[in-house]
C-alpha positions as a Markdown table, in Angstrom:
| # | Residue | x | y | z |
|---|---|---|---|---|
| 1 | Unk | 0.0 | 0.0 | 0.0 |
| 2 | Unk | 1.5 | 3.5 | -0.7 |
| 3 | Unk | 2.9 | 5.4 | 2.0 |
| 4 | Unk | 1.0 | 8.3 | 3.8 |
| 5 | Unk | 2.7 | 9.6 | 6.0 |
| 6 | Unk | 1.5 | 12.5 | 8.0 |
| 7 | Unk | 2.2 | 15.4 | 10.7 |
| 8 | Unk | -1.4 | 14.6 | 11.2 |
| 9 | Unk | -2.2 | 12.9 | 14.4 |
| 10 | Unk | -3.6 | 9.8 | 13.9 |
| 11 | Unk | -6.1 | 7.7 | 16.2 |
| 12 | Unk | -6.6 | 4.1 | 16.3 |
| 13 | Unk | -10.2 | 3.1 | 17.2 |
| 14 | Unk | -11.2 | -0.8 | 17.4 |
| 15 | Unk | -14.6 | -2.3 | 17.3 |
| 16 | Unk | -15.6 | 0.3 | 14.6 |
| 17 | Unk | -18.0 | -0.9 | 12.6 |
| 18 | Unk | -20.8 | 0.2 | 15.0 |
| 19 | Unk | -21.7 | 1.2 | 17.9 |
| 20 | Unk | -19.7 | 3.4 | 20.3 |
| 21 | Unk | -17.0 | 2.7 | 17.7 |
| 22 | Unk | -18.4 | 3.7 | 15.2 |
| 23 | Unk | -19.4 | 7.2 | 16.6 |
| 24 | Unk | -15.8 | 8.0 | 18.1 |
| 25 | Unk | -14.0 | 6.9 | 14.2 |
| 26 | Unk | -16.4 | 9.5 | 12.7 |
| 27 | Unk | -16.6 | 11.9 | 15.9 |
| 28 | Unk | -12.3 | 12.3 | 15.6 |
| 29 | Unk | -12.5 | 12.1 | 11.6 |
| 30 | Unk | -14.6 | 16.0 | 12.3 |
| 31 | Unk | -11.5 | 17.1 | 14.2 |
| 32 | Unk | -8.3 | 16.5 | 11.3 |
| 33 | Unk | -7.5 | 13.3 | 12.9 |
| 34 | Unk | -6.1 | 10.6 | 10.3 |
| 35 | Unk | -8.8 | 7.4 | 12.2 |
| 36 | Unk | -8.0 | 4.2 | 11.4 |
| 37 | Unk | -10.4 | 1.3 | 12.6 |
| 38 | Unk | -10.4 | -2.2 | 13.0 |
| 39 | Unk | -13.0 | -4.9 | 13.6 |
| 40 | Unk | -14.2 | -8.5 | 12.7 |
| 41 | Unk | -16.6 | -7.0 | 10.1 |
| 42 | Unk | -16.6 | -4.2 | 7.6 |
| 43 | Unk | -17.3 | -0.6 | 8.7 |
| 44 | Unk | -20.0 | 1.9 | 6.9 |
| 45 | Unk | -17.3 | 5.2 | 7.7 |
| 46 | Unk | -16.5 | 6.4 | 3.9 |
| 47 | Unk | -13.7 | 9.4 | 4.0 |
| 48 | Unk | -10.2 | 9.9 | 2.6 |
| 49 | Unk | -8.7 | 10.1 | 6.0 |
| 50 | Unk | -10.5 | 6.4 | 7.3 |
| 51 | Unk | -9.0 | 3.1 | 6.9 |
| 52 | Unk | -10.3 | 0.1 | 8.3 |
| 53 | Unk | -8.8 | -3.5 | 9.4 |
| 54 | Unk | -10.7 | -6.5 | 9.4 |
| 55 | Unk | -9.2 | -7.8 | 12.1 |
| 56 | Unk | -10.1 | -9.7 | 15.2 |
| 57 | Unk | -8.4 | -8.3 | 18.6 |
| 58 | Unk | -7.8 | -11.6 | 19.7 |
| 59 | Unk | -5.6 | -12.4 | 16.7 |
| 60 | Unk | -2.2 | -11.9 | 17.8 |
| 61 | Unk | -0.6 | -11.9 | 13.9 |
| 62 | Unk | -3.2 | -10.1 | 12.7 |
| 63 | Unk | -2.5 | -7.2 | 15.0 |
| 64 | Unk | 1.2 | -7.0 | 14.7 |
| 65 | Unk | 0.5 | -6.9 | 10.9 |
| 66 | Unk | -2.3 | -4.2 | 11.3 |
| 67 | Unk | 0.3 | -2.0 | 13.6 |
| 68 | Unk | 3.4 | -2.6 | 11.2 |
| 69 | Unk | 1.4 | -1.1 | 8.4 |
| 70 | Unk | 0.3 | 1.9 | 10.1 |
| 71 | Unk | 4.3 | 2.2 | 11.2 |
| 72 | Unk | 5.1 | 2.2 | 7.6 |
| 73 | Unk | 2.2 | 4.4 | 6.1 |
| 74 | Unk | 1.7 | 6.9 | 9.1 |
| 75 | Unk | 4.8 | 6.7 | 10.5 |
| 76 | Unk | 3.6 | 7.8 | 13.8 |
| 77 | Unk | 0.6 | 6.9 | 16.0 |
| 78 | Unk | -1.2 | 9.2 | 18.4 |
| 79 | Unk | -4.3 | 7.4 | 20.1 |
| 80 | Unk | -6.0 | 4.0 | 20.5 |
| 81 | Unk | -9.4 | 3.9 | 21.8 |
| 82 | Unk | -9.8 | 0.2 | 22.8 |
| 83 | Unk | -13.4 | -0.1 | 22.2 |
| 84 | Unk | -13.7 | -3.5 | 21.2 |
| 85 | Unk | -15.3 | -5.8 | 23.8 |
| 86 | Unk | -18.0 | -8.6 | 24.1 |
| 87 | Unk | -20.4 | -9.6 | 26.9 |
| 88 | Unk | -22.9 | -12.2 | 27.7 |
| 89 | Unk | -25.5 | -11.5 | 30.8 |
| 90 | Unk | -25.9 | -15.0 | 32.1 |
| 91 | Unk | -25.9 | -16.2 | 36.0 |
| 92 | Unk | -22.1 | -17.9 | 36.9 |
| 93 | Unk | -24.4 | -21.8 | 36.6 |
| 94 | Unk | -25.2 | -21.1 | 33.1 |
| 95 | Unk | -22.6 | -19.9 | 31.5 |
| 96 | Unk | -20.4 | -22.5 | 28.9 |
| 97 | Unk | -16.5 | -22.1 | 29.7 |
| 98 | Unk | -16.4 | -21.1 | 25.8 |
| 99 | Unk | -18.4 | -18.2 | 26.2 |
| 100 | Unk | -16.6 | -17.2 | 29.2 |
| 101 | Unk | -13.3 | -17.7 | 27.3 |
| 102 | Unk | -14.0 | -15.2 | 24.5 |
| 103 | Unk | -15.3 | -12.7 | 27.1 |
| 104 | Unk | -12.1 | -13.0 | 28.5 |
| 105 | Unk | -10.0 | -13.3 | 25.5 |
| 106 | Unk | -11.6 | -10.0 | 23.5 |
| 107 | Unk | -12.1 | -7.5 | 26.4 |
| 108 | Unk | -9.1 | -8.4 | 28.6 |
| 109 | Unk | -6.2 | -10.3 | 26.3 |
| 110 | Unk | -7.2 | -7.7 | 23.1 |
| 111 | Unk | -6.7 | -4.4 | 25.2 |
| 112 | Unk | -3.3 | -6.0 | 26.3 |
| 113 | Unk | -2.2 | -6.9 | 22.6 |
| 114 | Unk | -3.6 | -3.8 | 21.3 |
| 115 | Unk | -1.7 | -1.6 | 24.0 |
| 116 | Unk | 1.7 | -3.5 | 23.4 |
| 117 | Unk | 1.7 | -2.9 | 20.2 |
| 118 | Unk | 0.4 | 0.8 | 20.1 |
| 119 | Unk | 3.0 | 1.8 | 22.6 |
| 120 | Unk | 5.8 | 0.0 | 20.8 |
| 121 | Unk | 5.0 | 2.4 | 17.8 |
| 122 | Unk | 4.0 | 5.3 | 19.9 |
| 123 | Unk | 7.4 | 5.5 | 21.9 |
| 124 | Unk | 9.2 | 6.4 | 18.5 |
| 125 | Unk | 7.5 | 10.1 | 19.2 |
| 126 | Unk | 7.4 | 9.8 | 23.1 |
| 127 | Unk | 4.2 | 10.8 | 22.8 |
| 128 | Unk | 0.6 | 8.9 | 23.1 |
| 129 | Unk | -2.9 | 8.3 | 24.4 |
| 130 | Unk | -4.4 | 5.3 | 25.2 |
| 131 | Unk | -8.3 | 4.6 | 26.3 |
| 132 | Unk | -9.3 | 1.7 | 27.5 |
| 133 | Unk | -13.1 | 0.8 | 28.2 |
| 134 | Unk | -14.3 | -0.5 | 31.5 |
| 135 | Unk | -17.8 | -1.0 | 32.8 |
| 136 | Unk | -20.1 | 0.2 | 35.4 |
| 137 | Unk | -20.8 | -3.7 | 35.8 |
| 138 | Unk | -17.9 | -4.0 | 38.2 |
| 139 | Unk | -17.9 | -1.3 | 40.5 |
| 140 | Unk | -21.5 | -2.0 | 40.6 |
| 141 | Unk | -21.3 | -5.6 | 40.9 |
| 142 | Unk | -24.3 | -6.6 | 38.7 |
| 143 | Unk | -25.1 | -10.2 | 39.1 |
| 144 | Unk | -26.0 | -12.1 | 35.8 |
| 145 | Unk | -22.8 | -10.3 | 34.2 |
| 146 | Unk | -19.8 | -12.0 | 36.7 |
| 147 | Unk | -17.5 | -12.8 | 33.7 |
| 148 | Unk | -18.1 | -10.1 | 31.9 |
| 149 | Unk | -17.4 | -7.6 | 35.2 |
| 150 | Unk | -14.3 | -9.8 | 35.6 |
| 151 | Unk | -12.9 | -9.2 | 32.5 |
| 152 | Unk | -13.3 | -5.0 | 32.9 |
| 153 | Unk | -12.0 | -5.8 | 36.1 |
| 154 | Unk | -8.7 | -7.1 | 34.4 |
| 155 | Unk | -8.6 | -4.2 | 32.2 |
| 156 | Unk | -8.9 | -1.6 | 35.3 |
| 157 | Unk | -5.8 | -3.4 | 36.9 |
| 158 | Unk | -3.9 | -3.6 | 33.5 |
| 159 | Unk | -4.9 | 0.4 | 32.6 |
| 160 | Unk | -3.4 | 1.7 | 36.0 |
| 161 | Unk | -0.3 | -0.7 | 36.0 |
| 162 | Unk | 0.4 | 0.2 | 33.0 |
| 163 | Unk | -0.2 | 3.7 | 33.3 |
| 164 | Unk | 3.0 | 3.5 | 35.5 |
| 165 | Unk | 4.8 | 1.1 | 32.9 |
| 166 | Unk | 4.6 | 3.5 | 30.3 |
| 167 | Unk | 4.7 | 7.0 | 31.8 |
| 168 | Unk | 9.2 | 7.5 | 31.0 |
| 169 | Unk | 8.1 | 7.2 | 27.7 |
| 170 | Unk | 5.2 | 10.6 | 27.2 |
| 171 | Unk | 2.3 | 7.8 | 26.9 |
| 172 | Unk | -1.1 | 7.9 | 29.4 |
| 173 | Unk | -3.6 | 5.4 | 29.7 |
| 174 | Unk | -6.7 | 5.9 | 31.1 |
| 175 | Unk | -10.3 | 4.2 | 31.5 |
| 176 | Unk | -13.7 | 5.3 | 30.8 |
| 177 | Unk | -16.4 | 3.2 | 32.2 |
| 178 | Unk | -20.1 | 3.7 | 30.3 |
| 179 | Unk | -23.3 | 3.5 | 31.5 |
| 180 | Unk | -25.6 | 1.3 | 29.4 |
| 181 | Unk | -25.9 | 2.9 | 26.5 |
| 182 | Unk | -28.0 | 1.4 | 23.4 |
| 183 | Unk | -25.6 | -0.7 | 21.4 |
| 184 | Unk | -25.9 | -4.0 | 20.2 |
| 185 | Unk | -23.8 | -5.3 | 23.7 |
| 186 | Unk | -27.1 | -5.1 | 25.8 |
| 187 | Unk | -30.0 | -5.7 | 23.0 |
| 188 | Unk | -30.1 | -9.5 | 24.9 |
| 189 | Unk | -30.7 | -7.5 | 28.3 |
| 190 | Unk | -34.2 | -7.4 | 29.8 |
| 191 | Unk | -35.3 | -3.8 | 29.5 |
| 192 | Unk | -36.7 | -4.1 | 33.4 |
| 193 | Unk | -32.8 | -4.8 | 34.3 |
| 194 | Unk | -31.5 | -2.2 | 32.6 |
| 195 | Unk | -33.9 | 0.2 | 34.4 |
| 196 | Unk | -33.0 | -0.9 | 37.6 |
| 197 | Unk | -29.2 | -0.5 | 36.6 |
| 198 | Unk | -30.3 | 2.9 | 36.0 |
| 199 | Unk | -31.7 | 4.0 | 39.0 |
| 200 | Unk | -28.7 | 2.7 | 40.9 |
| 201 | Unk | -26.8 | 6.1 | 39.1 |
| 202 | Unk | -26.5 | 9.1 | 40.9 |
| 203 | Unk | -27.9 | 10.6 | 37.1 |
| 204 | Unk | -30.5 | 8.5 | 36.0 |
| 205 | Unk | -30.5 | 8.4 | 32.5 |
| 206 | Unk | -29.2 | 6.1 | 29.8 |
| 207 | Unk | -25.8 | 6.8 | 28.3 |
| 208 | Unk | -25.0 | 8.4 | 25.2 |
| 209 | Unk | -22.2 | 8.3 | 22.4 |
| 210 | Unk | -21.6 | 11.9 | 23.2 |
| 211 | Unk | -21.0 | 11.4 | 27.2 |
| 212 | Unk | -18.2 | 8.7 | 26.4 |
| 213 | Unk | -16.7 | 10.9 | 23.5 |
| 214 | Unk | -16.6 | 13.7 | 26.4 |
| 215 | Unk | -14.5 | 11.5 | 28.7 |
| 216 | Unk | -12.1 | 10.5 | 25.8 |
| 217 | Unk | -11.7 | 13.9 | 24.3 |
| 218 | Unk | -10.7 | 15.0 | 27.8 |
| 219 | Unk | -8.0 | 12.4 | 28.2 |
| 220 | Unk | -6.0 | 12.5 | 24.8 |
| 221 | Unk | -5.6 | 16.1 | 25.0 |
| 222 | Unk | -2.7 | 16.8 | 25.0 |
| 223 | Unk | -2.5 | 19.2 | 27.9 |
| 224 | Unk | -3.9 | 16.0 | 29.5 |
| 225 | Unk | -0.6 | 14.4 | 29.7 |
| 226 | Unk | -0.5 | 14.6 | 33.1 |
| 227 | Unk | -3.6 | 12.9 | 33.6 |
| 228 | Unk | -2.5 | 8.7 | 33.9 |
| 229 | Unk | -4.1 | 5.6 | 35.5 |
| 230 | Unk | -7.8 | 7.0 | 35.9 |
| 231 | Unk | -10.6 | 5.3 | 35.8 |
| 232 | Unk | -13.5 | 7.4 | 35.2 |
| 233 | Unk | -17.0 | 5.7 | 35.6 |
| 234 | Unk | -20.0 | 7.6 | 34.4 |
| 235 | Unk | -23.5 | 8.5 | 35.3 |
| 236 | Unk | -22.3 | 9.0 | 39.2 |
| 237 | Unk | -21.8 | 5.5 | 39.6 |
């Protein structure tokens, strides 16, 4: 592919092809930001400064492949918004170990590949953001949604630890933990659930796209950079 190599920043955003993803990739391509976004599927975002990976998180090749090209075309990268994740809301009894194993292996395993590489590239410019996506399920302990919780839970360690890790070398990462917002991760959840999720907030609303793209614009700024290891949950929780 022919180099294009840029002064423009350019973001990373996984889990693109809808949802939250979705919304950040064409929230940052507004603000001169070269996006680049990955998933498992294709992604509907159409602009000269977009291109997308089909690529699964999980897929430890296909990442290191994915980050070697944006070395070579970009020459730099700026952000990664680790968006990507998967849940299932069953009780602990009735969930299959293979459906606890690719919670595990896309929310907590694919924010760890995706970070080691992004901060191998990154370090060239001692500069970078990283955002990783938690969940109001574990600080509020939801029951029904243990494995899932778990696996944010793993991400929240990782985030601030590596937070630390990384700081010598001008790169923050940082947490946001949404709110139920309407995506396709709680379509399966009973709408009585999610209303009682609700009125455990201090705001009692539903989420939107824009109150996570709030949080994330706030923590790759950079006059943000001294802003590292946070974990910011929303809707008061």
């Amino acid at each position: 592919m022919e180099s294009t190599a840029t002064n423009q920043h350019v973001i990373l955003v996984t889990g693109a092809s809808r949802g939250i993803g979705e919304y950040l990739a064409r929230h940052y391509l507004t603000q001169d930001y070269r996006v680049v976004g990955c998933s498992r599927g294709p992604s509907p975002c159409e602009s000269e400064n977009y291109r997308h990976y089909r690529v699964d998180v999980t897929d430890e090749q296909g990442v290191k492949a994915m980050f070697a090209e944006i070395g070579r075309d970009y020459g730099r990268l700026d952000v990664l918004i680790n968006n990507a994740g998967v849940a299932s809301m069953n009780h602990l009894l009735l969930t299959p170990l293979k459906v606890a194993r690719n919670i595990l292996e896309t929310n907590f395993i694919g924010t760890f590949l995706l970070c080691r590489e992004a901060a191998r590239l990154m370090k060239r410019h001692r500069f970078g953001r990283i955002v990783n996506f938690a969940t109001v399920a574990t600080p509020l302990k939801l029951e029904g949604e243990a494995v899932y919780a778990a696996s944010k839970a793993a991400v929240i360690s990782f985030t601030q630890i590596a937070a630390r890790e990384l700081a010598d070398f001008g790169i923050t990462v940082n947490a946001v933990g949404p709110t139920p917002i309407q995506t396709a991760l709680i379509k399966s959840v009973p709408p009585e659930k999610i209303a009682r999720l609700v009125e455990r907030q201090a705001i009692r609303r539903m989420g939107e796209f824009r109150d996570v793209a709030n949080v994330v614009d706030f923590f790759i700024r950079p006059e943000s950079d001294f802003v590292t290891g946070q974990v910011i949950f929303l809707g008061g929780v």
